[in-house]
C-alpha positions in Angstrom: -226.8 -112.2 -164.1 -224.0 -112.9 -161.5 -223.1 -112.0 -158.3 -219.9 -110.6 -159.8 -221.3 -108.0 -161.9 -222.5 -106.3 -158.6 -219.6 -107.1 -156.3 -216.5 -108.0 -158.0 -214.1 -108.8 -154.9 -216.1 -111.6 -153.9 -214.2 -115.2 -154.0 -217.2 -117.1 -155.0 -218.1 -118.1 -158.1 -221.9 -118.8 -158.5 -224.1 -121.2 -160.5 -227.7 -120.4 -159.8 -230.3 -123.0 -161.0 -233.9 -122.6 -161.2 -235.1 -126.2 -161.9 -238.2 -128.3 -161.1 -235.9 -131.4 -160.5 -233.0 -131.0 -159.1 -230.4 -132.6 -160.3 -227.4 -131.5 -157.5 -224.6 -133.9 -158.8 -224.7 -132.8 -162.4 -225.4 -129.4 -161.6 -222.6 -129.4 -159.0 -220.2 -131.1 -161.7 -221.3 -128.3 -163.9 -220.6 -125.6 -161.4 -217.3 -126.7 -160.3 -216.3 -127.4 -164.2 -217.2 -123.1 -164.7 -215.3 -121.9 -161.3 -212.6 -119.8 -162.5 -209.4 -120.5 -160.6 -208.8 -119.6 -156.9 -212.3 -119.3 -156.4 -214.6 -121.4 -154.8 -217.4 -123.2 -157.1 -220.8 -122.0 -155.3 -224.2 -123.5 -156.4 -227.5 -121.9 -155.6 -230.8 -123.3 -156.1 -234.5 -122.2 -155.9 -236.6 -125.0 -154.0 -240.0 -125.1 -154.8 -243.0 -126.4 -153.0 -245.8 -128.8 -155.3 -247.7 -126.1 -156.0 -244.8 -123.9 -157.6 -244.5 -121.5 -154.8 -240.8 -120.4 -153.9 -239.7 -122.4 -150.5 -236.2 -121.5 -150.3 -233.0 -120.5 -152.2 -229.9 -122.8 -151.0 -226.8 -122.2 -151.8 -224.4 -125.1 -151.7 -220.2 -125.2 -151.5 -217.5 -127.3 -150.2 -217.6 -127.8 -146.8 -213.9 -127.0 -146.4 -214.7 -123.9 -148.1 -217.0 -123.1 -145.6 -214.9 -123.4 -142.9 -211.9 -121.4 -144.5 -214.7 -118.8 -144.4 -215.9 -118.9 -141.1 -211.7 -118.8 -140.1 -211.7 -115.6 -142.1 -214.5 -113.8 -140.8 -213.0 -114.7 -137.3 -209.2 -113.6 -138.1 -211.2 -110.1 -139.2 -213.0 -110.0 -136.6 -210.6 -110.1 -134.3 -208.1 -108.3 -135.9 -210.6 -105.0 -135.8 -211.5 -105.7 -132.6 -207.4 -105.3 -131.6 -207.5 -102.1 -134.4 -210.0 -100.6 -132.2 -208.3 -100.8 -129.2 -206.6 -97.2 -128.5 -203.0 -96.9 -128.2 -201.2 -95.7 -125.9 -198.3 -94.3 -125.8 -196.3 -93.7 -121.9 -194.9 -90.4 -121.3 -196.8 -88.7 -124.4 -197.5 -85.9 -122.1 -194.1 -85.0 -121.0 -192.9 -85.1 -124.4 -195.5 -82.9 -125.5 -194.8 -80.4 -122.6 -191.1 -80.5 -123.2 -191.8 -79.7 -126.9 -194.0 -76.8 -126.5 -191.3 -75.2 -123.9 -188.5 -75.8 -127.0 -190.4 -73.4 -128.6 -193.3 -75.3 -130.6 -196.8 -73.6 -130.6 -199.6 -74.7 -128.7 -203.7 -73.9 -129.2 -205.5 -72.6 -126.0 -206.4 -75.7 -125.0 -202.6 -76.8 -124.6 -202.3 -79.2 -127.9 -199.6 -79.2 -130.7 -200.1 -76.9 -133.5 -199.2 -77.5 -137.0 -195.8 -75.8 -137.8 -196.4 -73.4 -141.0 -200.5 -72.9 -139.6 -201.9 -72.1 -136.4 -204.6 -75.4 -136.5 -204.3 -77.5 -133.6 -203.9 -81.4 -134.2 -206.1 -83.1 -131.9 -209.3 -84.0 -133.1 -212.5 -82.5 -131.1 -210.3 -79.8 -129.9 -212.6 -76.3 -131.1 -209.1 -74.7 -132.5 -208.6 -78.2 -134.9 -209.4 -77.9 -138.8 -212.3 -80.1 -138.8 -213.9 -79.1 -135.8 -217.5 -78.9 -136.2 -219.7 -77.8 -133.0 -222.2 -80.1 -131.6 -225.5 -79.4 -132.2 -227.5 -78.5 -129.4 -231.3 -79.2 -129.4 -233.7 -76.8 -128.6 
């Protein structure tokens, strides 16, 4: 079974071994050999201690692979840390003032309404489509 079976969008492709000897050149020979292209050759194997109990599982890959995954995981990080971030816009306020005095319909609570229904926009707003009442506990 591989990892790919459960998660196909994963760049890794994975050699597990389950030896009493290990053997990490040939098996890492072996592993880059079966990598499919543009994916990074990943070996794992299951250390265990003299008495046949399970120590560890390692899993072993290029070291510049590593890296280019630690870069990744930052760039993404980072980039839905600046996603999060709200936006705003200057002036939104006016503009949505002057609209609703051109003619455009507003809910009670002063927000844009959708032209061909009468369903406010702005999410949390109790006069928006998907507006569901907090629950209060008793």
């Amino acid at each position: 079974m591989d990892l790919t079976d459960f998660f196909r969008d994963t760049p890794l492709d994975i050699e597990a071994k389950n030896h009493k000897t290990i053997k990490l050149r040939e098996f890492w020979k072996q592993t880059v050999q079966g990598a499919s292209l543009g994916r990074i050759p990943t070996l794992v194997v299951r250390l265990e201690d003299d008495n046949g109990g399970i120590l560890d599982d390692l899993a072993v890959l290029r070291f510049s692979d590593l890296v280019d995954f630690i870069a990744e995981i930052q760039d993404g990080t980072k980039t839905i840390t600046d996603l999060r971030k709200p936006i705003e816009v200057a002036g939104l306020d006016e503009v949505v003032a002057s609209t609703v005095q051109k003619g455009a319909k507003a809910c009670r609570n002063g927000h844009l309404l959708s032209p061909s229904r009468t369903q406010c926009f702005a999410k949390g707003c109790p006069y928006s489509a998907g507006y569901k009442a907090k629950k209060i506990k008793k």
